[in-house]
VOPAGU-2260 file (C-alpha; in pm, 1 decimal, decimal comma):
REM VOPAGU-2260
SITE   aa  ch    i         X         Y         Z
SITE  UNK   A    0       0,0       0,0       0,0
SITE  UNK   A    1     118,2     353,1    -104,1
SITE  UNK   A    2     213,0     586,0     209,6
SITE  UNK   A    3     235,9     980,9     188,4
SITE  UNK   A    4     639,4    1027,5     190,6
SITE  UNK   A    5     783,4    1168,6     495,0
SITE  UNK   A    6     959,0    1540,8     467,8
SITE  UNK   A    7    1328,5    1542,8     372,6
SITE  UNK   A    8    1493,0    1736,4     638,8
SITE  UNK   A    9    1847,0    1717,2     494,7
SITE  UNK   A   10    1650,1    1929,2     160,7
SITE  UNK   A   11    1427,7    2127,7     368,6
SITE  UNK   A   12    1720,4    2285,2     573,8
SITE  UNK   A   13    1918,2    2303,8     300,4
SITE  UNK   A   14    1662,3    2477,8      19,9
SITE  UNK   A   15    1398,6    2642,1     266,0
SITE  UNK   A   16    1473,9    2780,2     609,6
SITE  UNK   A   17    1900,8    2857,5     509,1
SITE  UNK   A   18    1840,5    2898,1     186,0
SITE  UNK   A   19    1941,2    3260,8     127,4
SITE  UNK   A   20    2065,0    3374,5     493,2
SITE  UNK   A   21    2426,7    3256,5     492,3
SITE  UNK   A   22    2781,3    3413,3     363,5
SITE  UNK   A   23    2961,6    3035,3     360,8
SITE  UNK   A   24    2859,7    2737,6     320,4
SITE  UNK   A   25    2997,4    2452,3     482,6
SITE  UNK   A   26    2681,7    2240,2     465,0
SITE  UNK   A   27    2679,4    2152,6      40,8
SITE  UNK   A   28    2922,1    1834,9      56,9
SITE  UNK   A   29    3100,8    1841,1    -254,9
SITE  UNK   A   30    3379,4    2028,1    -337,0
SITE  UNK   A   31    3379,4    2408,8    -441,2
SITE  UNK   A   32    3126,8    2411,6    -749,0
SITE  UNK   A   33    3310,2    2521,1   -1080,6
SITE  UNK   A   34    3125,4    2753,8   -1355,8
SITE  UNK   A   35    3017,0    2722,4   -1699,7
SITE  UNK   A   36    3378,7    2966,8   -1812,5
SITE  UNK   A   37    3525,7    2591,2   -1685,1
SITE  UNK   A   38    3392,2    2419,3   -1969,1
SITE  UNK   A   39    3459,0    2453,0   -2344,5
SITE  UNK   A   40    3112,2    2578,8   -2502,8
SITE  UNK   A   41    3264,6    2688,0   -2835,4
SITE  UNK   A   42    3053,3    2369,8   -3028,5
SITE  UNK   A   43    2725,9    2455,2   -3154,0
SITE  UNK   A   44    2547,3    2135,9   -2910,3
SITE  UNK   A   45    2195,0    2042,2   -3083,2
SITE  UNK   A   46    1957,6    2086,1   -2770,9
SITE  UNK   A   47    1766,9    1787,0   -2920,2
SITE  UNK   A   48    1640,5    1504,5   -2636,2
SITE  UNK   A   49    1872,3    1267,8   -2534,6
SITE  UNK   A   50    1845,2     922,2   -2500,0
SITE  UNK   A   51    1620,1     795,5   -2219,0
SITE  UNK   A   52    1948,2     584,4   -2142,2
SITE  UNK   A   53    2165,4     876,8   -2199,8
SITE  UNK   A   54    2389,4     977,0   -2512,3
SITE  UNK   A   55    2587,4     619,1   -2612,6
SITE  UNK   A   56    2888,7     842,5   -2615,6
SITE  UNK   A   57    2872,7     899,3   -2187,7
SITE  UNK   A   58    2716,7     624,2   -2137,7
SITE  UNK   A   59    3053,9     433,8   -2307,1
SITE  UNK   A   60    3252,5     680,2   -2067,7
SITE  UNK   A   61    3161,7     562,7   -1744,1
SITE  UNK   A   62    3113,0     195,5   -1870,8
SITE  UNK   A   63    3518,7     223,0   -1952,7
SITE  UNK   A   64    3618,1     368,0   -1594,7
SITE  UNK   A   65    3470,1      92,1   -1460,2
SITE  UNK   A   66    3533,8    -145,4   -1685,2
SITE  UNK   A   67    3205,9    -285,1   -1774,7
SITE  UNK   A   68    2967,5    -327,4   -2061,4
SITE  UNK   A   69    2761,8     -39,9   -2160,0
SITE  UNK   A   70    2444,8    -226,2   -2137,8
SITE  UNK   A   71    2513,2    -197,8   -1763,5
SITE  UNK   A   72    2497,4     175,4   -1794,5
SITE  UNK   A   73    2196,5     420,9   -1748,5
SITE  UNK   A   74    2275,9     823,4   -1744,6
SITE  UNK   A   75    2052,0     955,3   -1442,9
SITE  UNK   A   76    1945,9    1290,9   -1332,0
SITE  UNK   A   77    2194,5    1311,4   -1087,5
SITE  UNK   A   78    2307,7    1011,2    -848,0
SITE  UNK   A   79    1961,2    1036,6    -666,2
SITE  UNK   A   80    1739,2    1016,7    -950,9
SITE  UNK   A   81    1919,7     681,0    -983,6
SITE  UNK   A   82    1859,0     587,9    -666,0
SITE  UNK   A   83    1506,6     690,0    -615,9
SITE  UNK   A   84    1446,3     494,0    -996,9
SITE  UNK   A   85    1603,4     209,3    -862,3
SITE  UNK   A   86    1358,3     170,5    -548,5
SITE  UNK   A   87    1066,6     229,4    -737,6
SITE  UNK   A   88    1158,0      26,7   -1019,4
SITE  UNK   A   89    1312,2    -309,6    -810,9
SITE  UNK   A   90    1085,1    -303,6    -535,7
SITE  UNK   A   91     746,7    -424,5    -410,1
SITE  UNK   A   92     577,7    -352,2    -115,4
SITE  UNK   A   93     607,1    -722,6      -5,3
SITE  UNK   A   94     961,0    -660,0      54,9
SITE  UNK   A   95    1227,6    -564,6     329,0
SITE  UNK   A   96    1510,9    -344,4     333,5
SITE  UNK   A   97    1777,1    -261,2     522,5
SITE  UNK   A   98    1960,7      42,9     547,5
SITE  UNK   A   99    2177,3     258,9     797,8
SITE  UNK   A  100    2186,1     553,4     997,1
SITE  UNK   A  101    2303,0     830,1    1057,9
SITE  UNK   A  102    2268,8     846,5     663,7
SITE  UNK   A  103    2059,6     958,1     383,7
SITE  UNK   A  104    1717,7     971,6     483,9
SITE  UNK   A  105    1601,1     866,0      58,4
SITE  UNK   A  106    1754,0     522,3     140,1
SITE  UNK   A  107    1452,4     422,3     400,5
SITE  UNK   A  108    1197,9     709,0     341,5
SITE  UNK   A  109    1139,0     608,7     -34,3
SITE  UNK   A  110    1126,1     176,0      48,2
SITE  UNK   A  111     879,6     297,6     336,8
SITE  UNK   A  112     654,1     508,8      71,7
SITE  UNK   A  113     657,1     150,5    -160,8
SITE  UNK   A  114     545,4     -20,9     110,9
SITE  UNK   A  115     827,5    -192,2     217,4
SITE  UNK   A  116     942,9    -306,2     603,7
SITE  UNK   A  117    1251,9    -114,6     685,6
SITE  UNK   A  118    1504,6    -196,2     921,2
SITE  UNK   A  119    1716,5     111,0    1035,2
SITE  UNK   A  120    2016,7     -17,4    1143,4
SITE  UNK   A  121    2204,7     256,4    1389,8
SITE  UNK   A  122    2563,8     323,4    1316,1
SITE  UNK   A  123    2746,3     368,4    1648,5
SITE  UNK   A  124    2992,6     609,3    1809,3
SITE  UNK   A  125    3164,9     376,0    1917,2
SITE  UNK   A  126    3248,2     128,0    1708,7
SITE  UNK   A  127    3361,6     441,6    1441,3
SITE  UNK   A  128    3043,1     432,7    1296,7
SITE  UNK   A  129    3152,6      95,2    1120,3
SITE  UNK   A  130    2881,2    -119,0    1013,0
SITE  UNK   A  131    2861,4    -431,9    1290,8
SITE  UNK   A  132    2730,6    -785,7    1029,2
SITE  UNK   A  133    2585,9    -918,0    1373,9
SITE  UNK   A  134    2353,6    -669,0    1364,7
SITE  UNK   A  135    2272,9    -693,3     982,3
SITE  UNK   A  136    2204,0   -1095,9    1048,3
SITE  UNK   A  137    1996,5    -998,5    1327,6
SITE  UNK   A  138    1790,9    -849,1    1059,0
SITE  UNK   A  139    1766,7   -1046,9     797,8
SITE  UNK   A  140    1425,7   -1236,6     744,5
SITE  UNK   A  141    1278,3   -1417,6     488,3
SITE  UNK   A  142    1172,9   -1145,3     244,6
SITE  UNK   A  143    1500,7    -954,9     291,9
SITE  UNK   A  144    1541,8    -790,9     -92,8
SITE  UNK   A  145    1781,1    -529,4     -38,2
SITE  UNK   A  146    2062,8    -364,4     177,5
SITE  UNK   A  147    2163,6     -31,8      95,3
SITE  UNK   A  148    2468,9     139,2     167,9
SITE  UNK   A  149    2645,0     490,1     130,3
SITE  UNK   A  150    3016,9     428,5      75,9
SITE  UNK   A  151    3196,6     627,9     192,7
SITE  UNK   A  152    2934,8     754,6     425,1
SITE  UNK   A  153    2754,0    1035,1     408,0
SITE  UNK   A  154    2748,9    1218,8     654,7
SITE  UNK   A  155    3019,6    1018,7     862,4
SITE  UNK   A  156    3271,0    1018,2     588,2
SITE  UNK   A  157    3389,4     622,5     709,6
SITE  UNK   A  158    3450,4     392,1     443,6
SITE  UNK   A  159    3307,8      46,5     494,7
SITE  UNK   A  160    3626,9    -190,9     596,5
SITE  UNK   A  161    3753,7    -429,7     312,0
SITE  UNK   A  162    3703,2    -717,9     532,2
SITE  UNK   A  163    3362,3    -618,5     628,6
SITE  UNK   A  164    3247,9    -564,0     246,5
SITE  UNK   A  165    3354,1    -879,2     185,3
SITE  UNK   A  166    3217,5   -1059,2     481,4
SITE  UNK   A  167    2853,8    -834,8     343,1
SITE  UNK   A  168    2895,0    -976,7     -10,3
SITE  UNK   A  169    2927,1   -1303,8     102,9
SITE  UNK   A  170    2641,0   -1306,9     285,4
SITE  UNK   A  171    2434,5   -1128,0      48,4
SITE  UNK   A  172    2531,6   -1397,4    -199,9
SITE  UNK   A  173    2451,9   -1679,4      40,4
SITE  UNK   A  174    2113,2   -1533,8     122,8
SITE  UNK   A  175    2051,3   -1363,2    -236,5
SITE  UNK   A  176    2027,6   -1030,0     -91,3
SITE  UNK   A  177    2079,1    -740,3    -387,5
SITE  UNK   A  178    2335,2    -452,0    -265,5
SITE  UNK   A  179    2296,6     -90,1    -355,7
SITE  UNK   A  180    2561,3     151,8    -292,4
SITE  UNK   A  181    2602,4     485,6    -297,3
SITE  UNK   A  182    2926,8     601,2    -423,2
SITE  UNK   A  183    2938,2     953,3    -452,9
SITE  UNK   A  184    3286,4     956,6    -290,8
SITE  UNK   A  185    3431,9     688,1    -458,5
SITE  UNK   A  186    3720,5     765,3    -699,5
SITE  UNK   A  187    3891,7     457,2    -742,0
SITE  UNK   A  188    3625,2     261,6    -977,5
SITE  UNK   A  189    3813,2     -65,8   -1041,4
SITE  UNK   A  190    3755,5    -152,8    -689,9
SITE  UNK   A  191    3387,6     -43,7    -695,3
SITE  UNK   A  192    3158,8    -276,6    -564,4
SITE  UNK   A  193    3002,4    -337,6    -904,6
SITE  UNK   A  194    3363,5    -534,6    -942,9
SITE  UNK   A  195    3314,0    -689,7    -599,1
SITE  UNK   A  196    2933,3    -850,5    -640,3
SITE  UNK   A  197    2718,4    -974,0    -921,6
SITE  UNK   A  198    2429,3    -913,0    -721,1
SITE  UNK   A  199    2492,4    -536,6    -699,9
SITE  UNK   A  200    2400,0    -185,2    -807,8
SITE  UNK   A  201    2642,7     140,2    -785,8
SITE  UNK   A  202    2544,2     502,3    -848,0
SITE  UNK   A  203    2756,4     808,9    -848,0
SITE  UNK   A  204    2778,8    1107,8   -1073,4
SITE  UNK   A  205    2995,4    1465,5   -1147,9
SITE  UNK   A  206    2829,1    1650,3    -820,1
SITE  UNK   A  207    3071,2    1576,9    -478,8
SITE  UNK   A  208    3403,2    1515,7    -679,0
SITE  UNK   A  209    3423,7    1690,3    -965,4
SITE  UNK   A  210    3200,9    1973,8    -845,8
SITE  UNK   A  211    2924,5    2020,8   -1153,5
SITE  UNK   A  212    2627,1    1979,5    -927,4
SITE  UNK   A  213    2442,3    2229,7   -1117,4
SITE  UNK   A  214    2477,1    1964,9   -1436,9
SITE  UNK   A  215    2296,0    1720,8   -1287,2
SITE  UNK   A  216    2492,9    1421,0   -1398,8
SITE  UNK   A  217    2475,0    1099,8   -1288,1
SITE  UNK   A  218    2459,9     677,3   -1338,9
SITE  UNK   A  219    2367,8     433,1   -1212,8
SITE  UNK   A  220    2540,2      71,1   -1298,0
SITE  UNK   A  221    2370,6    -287,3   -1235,2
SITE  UNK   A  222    2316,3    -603,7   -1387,6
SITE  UNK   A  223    2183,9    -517,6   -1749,1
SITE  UNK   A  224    1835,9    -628,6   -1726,3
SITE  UNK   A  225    1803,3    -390,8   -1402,0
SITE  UNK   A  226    1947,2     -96,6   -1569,9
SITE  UNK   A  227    1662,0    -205,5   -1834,4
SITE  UNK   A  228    1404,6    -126,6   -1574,6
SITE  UNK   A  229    1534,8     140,3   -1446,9
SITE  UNK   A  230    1536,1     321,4   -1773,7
SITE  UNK   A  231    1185,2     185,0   -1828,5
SITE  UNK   A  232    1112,1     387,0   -1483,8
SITE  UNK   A  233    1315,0     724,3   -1610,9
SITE  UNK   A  234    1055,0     697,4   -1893,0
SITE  UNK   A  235     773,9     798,7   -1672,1
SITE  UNK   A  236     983,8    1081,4   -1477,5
SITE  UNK   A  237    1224,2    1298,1   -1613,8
SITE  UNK   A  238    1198,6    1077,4   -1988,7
SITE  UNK   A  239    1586,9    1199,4   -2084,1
SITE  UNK   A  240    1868,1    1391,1   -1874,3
SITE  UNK   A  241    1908,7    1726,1   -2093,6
SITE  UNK   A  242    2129,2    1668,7   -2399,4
SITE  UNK   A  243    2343,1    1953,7   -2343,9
SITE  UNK   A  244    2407,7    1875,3   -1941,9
SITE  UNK   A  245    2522,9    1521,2   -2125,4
SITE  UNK   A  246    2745,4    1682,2   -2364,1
SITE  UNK   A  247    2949,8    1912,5   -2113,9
SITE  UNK   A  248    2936,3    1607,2   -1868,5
SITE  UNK   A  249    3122,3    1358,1   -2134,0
SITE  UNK   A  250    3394,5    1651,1   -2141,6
SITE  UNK   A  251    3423,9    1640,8   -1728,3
SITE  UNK   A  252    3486,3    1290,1   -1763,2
SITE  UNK   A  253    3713,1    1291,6   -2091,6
SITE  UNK   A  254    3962,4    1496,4   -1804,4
SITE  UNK   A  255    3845,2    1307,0   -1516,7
SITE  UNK   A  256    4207,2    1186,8   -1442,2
SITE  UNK   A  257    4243,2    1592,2   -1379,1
SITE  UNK   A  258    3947,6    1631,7   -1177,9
SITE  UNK   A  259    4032,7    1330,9    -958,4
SITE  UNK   A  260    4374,2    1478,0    -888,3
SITE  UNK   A  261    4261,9    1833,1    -811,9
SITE  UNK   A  262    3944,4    1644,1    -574,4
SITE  UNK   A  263    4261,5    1500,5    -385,6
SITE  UNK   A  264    4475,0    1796,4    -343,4
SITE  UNK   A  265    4175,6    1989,0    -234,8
SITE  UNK   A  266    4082,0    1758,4       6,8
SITE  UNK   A  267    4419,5    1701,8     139,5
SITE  UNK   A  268    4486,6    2025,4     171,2
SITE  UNK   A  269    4080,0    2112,5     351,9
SITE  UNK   A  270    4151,6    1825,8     555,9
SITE  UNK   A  271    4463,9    1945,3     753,5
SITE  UNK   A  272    4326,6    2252,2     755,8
SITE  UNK   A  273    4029,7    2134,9     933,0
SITE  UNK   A  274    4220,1    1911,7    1130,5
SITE  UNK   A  275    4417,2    2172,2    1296,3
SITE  UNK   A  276    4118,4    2394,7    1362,5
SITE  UNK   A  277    3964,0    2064,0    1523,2
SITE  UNK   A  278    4271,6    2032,2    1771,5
SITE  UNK   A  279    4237,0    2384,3    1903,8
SITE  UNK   A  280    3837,0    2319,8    2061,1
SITE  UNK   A  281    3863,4    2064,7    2319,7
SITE  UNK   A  282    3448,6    2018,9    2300,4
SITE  UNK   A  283    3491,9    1817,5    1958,7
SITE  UNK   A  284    3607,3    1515,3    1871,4
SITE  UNK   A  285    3682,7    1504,9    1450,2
SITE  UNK   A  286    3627,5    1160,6    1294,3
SITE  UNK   A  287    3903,3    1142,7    1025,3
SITE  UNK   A  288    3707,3    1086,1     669,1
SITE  UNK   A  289    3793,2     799,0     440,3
SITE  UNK   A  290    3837,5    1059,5     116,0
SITE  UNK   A  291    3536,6    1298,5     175,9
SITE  UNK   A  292    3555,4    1663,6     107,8
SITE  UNK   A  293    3406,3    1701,8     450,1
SITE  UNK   A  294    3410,1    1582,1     824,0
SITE  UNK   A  295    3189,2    1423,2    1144,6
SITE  UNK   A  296    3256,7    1653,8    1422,5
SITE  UNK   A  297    3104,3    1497,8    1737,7
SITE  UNK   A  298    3007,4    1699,7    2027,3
SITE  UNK   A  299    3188,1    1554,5    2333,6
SITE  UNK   A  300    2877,7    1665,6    2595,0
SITE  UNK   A  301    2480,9    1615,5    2445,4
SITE  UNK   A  302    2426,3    1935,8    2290,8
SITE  UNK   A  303    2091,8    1990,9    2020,6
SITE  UNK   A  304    2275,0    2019,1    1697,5
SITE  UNK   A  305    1977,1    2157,1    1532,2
SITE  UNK   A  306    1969,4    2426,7    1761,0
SITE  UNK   A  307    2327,1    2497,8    1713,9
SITE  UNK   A  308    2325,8    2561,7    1350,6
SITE  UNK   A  309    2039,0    2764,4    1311,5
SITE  UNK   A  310    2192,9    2957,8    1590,7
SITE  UNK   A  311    2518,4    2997,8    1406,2
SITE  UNK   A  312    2321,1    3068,3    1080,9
SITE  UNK   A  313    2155,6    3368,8    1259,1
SITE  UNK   A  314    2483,4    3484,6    1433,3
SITE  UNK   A  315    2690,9    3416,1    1211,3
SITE  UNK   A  316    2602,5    3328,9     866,5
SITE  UNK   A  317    2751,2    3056,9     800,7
SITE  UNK   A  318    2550,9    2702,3     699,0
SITE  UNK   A  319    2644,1    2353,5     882,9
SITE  UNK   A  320    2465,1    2004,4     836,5
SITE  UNK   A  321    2318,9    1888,1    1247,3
SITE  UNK   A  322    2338,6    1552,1    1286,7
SITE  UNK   A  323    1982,1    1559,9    1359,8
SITE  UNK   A  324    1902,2    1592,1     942,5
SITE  UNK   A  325    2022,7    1226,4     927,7
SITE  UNK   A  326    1896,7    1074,9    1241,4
SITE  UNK   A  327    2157,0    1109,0    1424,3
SITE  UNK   A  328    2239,3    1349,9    1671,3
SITE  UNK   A  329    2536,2    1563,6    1855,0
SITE  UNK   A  330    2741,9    1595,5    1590,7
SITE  UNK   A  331    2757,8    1845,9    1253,3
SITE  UNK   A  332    2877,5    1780,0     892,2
SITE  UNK   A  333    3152,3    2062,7     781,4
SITE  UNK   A  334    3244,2    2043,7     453,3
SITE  UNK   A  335    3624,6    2155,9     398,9
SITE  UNK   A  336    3649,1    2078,7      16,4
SITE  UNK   A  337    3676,5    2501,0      -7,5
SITE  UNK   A  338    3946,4    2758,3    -103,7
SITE  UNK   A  339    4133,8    2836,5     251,8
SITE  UNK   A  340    4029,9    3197,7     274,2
SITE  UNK   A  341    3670,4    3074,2     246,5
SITE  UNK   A  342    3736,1    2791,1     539,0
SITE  UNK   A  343    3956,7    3042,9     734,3
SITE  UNK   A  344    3710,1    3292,3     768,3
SITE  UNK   A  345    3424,0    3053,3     848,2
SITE  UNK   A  346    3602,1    2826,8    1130,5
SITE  UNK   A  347    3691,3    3142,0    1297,3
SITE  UNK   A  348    3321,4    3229,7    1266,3
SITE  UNK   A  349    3202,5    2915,1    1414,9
SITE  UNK   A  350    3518,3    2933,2    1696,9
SITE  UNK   A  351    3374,9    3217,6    1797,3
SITE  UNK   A  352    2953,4    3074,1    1788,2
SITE  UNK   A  353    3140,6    2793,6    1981,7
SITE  UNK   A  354    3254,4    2999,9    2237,5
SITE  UNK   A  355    2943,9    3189,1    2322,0
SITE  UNK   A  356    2757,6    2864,4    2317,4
SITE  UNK   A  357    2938,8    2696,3    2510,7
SITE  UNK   A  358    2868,7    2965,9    2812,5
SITE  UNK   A  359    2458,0    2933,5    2776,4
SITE  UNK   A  360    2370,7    2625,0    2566,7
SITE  UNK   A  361    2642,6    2302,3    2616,8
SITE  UNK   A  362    2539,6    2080,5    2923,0
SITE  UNK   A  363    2824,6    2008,3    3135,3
């Protein structure tokens, strides 16, 4: 049975009540977005549709960074349109699905809507936020259909161990559980998970690393005759990604061995940045990310997150993620993946929010 969808919070604080009131953003997870003077426009593009699949040309792109057949392949509208096709498209309400937490809220809010029983497995503090298999076999039941993952996580930034991955495919393989991940984050794509399990799905796309979020570029890669139905699905939505968003998008990825390297440096550089602004506030605790443009930074006493950052917004203008957006709480997503005056001028912003909270609002 069809239920009414619950609100997105992460979208809601992002696009409604900041939207407009901040001077930096540290809350938008990718890198620092490039602009259209980035990208050569000097070709006359025919602004004809594209292919409900996506042009063969991009679509032959990603399939040779990952090393797999182009039938696999299905150009989305963005990595979430790929997701949210995928759900609709693979499952029934008859099924379950498990997923994690603190995470993004599409990966049990959309199942839910379909119908299906979710289990929402919490990620803990203390184990690192690593996922713990005892707890995914505690979940398991008969009509198990799907686990879903974010890797690396969003908004924990931890990478799911090798030896746990493998220990997930085997049992997904044993039980015939499908695997979707989320791989926004991912740059090395020969040791995707698509290359790891036959009974998998990835999606990913030019937003977080290469920063073109405004292209709206993604894809999604499966087994062939899932990517089928998921392009049957895109049919009915958005039909075809637009052709020219395709055509700038095949010349991101034609330099991708660039973009990969600059993604690197810039979070290399973001990441000691933040790192030693981290060190210097003894009411955090940093949880080093696995090759995100941005970091967990865990309140040591209970604190409402929420309440923080719309505090800071006010105060100071600048935008943070609370934990609370992904069900989790005392903690905030900063995104470093910025130009160092930008990040120098807001840390010292939210040193100094920091400070005056910590006088009226931390509980000690």
């Amino acid at each position: 049975m069809h239920k009414a969808i619950s609100t997105y919070t992460i979208q809601e604080w992002l696009f409604n009540t900041a939207e407009g009131k901040f001077d930096f953003d540290l809350a938008e997870s990718g890198i620092q977005y490039h602009f259209l003077h980035d990208l050569d426009l000097s070709q006359n593009y025919d602004l004809n549709y594209s292919l409900d699949c996506g042009k063969l040309a991009l679509r032959q792109k990603v399939a040779e960074l990952y090393s797999v057949d182009v039938s696999s392949v299905a150009i989305t509208h963005g990595a979430q349109e790929g997701l949210y096709l995928f759900y609709r498209s693979f499952l029934k309400s008859t099924d379950h699905v498990i997923a994690f937490k603190p995470g993004w809220q599409q990966s049990w809010e959309v199942p839910t809507a379909i119908g299906c029983e979710v289990s929402l497995i919490a990620l803990q503090r203390e184990n690192a936020y690593q996922i713990d298999l005892k707890q995914v076999i505690e979940e398991i039941k008969d009509n198990t259909k799907l686990i879903v993952l974010t890797n690396p996580n969003n908004p924990t930034g931890v990478t799911v161990s090798q030896s746990v991955l493998k220990d997930l495919i085997d049992l997904c393989e044993k039980k015939d559980i499908f695997l979707m991940a989320d791989e926004e984050y991912f740059t090395d794509y020969q040791n995707s998970l698509i290359k790891k399990c036959k009974n998998a799905a990835i999606v990913s796309g030019l937003s977080k690393v290469y920063g073109f979020p405004g292209l709206r570029c993604g894809w999604f890669i499966g087994p062939s005759q899932i990517t089928d139905q998921v392009i049957n699905y895109k049919r009915y939505v958005t039909v075809s990604n637009s052709s020219l968003c395709e055509y700038l998008g095949l010349q991101v990825l034609d330099k991708h061995e660039d973009y990969l390297q600059s993604y690197k440096e810039i979070c290399q550089t973001g990441q000691k940045f933040i790192e030693r602004w981290s060190e210097q506030h003894d009411e955090l605790e940093m949880l080093v990310p696995h090759g995100t443009p941005f970091a967990y930074m865990m309140f040591k006493q209970p604190i409402n997150t929420q309440d923080f950052c719309e505090k800071l917004l006010v105060q100071q203008k600048v935008l943070l993620m609370p934990a609370e957006v992904f069900s989790d709480e005392y903690a905030v997503r900063v995104s470093f993946g910025r130009h160092v005056d930008v990040l120098t001028e807001a840390l010292t912003r939210i040193s100094e929010h920091l400070s005056s909270y910590r006088e009226t609002e931390i509980v000690t």
